[in-house]
N, C-alpha and C positions, 0 to 999 in steps of 0.2 A: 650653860657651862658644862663642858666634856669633864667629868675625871677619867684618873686611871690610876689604877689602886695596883700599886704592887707588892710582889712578897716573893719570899725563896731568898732573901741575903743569911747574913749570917757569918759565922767563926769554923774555917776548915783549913785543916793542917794543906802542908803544900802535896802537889797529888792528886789531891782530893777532889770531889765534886760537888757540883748545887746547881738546882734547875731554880731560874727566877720564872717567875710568871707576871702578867701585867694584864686585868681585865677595866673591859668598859663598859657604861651600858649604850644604847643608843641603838642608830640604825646607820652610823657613819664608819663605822670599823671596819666593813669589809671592802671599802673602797678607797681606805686610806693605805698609805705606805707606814710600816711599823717599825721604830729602830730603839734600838739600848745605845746608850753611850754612858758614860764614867767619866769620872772626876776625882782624882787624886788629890790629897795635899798640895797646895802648891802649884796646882800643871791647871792646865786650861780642861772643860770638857771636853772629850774626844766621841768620836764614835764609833761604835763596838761592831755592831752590825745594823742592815737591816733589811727587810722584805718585804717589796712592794702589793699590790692589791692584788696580781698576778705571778704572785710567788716567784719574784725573782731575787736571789739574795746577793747580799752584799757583805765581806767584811772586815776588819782591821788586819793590814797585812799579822801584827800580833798576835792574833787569835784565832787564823787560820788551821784548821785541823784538829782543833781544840772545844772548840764552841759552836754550836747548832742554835740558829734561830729557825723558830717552825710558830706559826698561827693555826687559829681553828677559830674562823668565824661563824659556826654554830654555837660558841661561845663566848661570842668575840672578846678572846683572850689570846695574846702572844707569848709564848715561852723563848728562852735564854740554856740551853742546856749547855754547861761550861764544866768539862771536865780537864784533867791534866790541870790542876789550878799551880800557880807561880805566886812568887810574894809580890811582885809587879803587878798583879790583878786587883790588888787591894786599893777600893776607890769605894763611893755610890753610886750607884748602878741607875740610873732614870731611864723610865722610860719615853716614847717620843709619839706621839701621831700626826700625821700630818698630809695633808692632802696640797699639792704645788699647783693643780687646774683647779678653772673656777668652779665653786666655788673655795678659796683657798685658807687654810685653817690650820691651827698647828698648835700641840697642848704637851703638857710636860707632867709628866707622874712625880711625886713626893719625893723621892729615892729612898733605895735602900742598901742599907750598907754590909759590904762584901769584903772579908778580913781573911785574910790567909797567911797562916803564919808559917815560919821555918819548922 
């Protein structure tokens, strides 16, 4: 069984910033695709961003110019750098791994929760 251990949520006025981070251990992290998504009160999970094996990124037309998804799989760990924070941003933050060729796999982190107040 894959985890994925995250951290970086937290209480940040609007503005503000916070970098999440999301690590694994294994030998599957640097060939899977890595994404954040969130879940508000209420709303469906959505997805934030994310960046394939080959670093190509993807992300919520929302959070464009805002938020940096970047990996380092000599640690296979994926960051979330989410500055300019809105009170809209205020959800749990999970994170995602997942590999679409075979062999095909896909795991979901704890979350953790991101408040942003006025």
């Amino acid at each position: 069984q894959v985890q994925l251990v995250e951290s970086g949520g937290g209480l940040v006025q609007a503005g503000g910033s916070l970098r999440l981070s999301c690590a694994t251990a294994g030998n599957i992290f640097s060939t899977s695709t890595m994404g954040w998504y969130r879940q508000a009160p209420g709303k469906q999970r959505e997805l934030v961003a994310s960046i394939t094996s080959s670093d190509i990124t993807n992300y919520a037309d929302s959070v464009k110019g805002r938020f940096t998804i970047s990996r380092d799989n000599a640690k296979n760990t994926v960051y979330l750098q989410m500055k300019s924070l809105k009170p809209e941003d205020t959800a749990v933050y999970y994170c995602n791994l997942k590999r679409t060729s075979f062999p095909r796999y896909e795991y979901w982190g704890q979350g953790t929760q991101v408040t942003v107040s006025y």
